[in-house]
C-alpha angles and dihedrals in degrees: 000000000000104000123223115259097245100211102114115126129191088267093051094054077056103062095037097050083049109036082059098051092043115064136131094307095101085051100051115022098039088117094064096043085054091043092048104052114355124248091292094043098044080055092044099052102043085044099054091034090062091047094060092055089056083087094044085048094051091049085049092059086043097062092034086057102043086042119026090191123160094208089060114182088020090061098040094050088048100060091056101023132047121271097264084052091050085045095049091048103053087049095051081060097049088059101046088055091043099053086067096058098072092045093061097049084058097039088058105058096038081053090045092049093053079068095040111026093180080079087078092087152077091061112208098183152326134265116194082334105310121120122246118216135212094219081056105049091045092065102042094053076042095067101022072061106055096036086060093052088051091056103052092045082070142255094297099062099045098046086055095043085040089051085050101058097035087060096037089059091046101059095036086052088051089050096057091042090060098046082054096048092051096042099036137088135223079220086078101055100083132142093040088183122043091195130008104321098254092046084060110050084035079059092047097034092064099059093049097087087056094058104041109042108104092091088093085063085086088076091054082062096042101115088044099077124133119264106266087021108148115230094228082070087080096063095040084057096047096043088048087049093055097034090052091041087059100048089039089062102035097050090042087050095042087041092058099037081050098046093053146014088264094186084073091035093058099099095054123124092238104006103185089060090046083047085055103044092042089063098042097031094221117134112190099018094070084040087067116033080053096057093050080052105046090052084047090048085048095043094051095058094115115319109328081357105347095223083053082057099045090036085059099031104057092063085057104051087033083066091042087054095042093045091045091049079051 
């Protein structure tokens, strides 16, 4: 049987167990997040609901310690539950990473035509109504494309392209926090809360799990370690990826609710990158450097697009941890 390259290191789970929890989500549902809770309650929730995953993170690199096992959840369920159990449960996994799949090679084309708008064209079909555009369809395929090509050319290649676009989105994000922070007004931040205050961070609070889960991916990567690698690296990597994920969504919510008055801003195609603009008043500067970051943001999900990874992993190592039960 085809053995697992063995080359990750503590800084490569991290970026993997991040990169799959931050997409394109902050660029283009920001308005929900703000209508939901406020500015304070949008902060609140996403603070307080990543919080509660530190202990599910702290079970997770405990598992992945004690069992360094590349099939992950598969492997943990079949030391307690029968076989079927163990099987069920690996492809329940499969299909909560590949639903997402689908989400980011739209996402990508929707982002790319806010910085060229002549994308918008060539409709193919519709889709509950809404029209499907060549332009679209092209880069997707594009990047579903090269993601997939990352991938079969093997775990090396894709970590460092992964590390590169993780940091990347860092620094650029840090980039656009600070120009917020420098342009922007405490003036813009009413109403804090868009219901009762604990309505809002309870609406928020809900659709947390959703956006930051990807820091269970470490355990997909687990038998690819790097020779001498210590197991407690495992948990160092899945407790950063939470930690960070919490500070990344709470200081992008609180930046562009700080750059512009978002309440007026709500009914704007991508709000994060008008919020921005509004506050530096530069138009195609901040086009651009969004859109860098939004294919960075896309690149980085899980190792030329992290959920492609897990999506194609898990079969694999479903069929290791069978043939080993065998």
């Amino acid at each position: 049987m085809t053995e697992l390259a063995r080359k990750l290191r503590v800084v490569d789970y991290f970026t993997l167990g991040w990169g799959t929890m931050v997409g394109v989500g902050w660029l283009v549902v920001m308005d929900d997040w703000l209508l939901r809770g406020g500015a304070l309650g949008g902060v609140l929730g996403f603070a307080i609901g990543g919080a509660l995953l530190l202990p599910i993170g702290y079970v997770y690199g405990q598992l992945v310690m004690a069992m360094p096992d590349a099939a992950g959840e598969v492997a943990y369920t079949a030391k307690v539950f029968p076989q079927a159990i163990s099987f069920a449960t690996g492809w329940m996994m499969v299909l909560s990473y590949f639903i997402v799949c689908p989400w980011e090679a739209v996402a990508i084309g929707k982002i790319a035509s806010y910085v060229f708008p002549s994308l918008d064209s060539l409709e193919v079909y519709r889709i509950a109504g809404r029209p499907v555009y060549l332009p679209h369809l092209v880069i997707g395929l594009g990047l579903i494309a090269l993601l997939t090509v990352l991938n079969y050319r093997g775990i090396s290649l894709s970590a460092t392209f992964q590390n590169w676009t993780t940091f990347g989105t860092l620094a650029l994000f840090v980039v656009f926090v600070a120009f917020g922070a420098s342009h922007g007004s405490a003036a813009n931040l009413p109403p804090l809360f868009t219901h009762s205050g604990f309505v809002s961070v309870l609406l928020v609070l809900q659709i947390v799990p959703y956006y930051m889960t990807g820091y269970e991916s470490v355990a997909k990567a687990a038998e690819e370690r790097s020779p001498g690698f210590r197991g407690r690296g495992f948990f160092t990597a899945i407790w950063m990826a939470i930690v960070v994920g919490i500070l990344f969504y709470t200081i992008v919510i609180a930046a562009v609710a700080y750059a512009a008055p978002w309440r007026r801003l709500t009914g704007e195609k991508f709000m994060t990158a008008v919020a921005f603009e509004y506050a530096t008043g530069s138009h195609w500067i901040v086009r651009y450097s969004m859109e860098i970051l939004s294919l960075l943001a896309v690149c980085s999900l899980p190792w030329g697009g992290a959920d492609w990874w897990n999506a194609s992993s898990l079969p694999y190592t479903q069929e290791i941890k069978l043939h080993r039960l065998r």
